[in-house]
N, C-alpha and C positions, 0 to 999 in steps of 0.2 A: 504494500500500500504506500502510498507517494505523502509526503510528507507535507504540511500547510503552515503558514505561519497566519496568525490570526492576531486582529486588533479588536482591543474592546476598552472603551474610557465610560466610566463612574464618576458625577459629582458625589460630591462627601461635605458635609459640613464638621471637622477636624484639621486642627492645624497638623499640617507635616512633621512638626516635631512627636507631635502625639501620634501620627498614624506609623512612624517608621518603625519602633518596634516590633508592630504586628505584622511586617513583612521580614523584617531581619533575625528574629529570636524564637528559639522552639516554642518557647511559652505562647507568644505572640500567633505564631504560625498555627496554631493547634489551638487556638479559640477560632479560627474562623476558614483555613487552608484544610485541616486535612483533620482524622479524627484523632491521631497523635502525634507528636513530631520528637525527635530525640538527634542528638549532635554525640559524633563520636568524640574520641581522643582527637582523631586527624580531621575534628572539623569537616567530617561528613551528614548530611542532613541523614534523616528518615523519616520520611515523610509515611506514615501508617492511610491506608485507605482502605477497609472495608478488611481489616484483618491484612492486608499484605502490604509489604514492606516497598519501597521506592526508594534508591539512596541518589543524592545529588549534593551535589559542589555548588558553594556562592563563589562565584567566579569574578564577579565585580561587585564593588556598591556605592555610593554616594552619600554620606549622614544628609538624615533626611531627605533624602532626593530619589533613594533606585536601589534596587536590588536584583539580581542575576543567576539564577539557578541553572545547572545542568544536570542534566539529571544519567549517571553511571550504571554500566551493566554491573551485572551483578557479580564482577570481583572485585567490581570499585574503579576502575579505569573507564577515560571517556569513550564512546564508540567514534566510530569515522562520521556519524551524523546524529549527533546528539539531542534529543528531547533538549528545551528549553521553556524557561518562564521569567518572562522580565517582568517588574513592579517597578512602576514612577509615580511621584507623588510632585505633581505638579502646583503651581500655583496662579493664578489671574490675575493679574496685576491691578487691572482697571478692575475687574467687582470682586475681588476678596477672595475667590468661590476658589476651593481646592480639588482638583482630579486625580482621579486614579487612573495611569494606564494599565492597560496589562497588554503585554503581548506573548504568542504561546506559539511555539514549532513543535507539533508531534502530525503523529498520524490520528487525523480522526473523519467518520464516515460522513457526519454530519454537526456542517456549522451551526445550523438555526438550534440542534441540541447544546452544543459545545457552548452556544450565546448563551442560552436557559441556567448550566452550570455555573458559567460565572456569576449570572444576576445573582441567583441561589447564593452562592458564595459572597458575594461583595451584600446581599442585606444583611446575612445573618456577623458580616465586621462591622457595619452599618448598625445596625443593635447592640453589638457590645461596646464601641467606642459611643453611640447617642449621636451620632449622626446622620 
């Protein structure tokens, strides 16, 4: 199956300094990402989803501003074309309003579902931050 890169942006009413944790920190990531999240010794994520495990790399980040997962086969090395998920936490200059981007490379069958996951995903950080 051919791989996709997808964009999806979220207003939020939270400043970026208070949304960055919950993209960069297991605690953070596992209130609203995944149903648990754990960090090895070598700073490998694990992302829990439905009882199975996901390991990925923050590959890049920006305080307050972005975060960058790749996500590793399973002996911890990158593949030749790596699942990705980027987190931006943007700001509006003129009206205050702060964005979430997200952008996501994997394979998947269907966008208009893939959309559904994220909304799901970004109300239920949107209820734990009150925004």
């Amino acid at each position: 199956m051919e791989k996709t890169k997808f964009a999806f942006e979220y207003e939020i009413n939270a400043s970026k300094k208070m949304l960055y944790p919950y993209f960069t920190t297991a605690s953070g990531l596992a209130q609203w990402f995944a149903d648990d999240v754990n960090v090895d010794e070598d700073n490998i994520y694990n992302f829990i989803w439905e009882g199975e495990d996901h390991k990925a790399k923050m590959v890049s980040h920006r305080t307050n501003s972005s975060a960058r997962f790749i996500f590793l086969e399973s002996d911890k090395t990158e593949g030749a074309d790596p699942d990705w998920v980027e987190f931006r936490i943007e700001l509006n200059e003129m009206t205050q309003t702060t964005f979430i981007r997200i952008h996501e490379y994997t394979e998947i069958e269907d966008a208009e579902e893939q959309a559904e996951v994220w909304e799901g995903l970004l109300l239920t950080l949107k209820e734990t931050v009150g925004g």
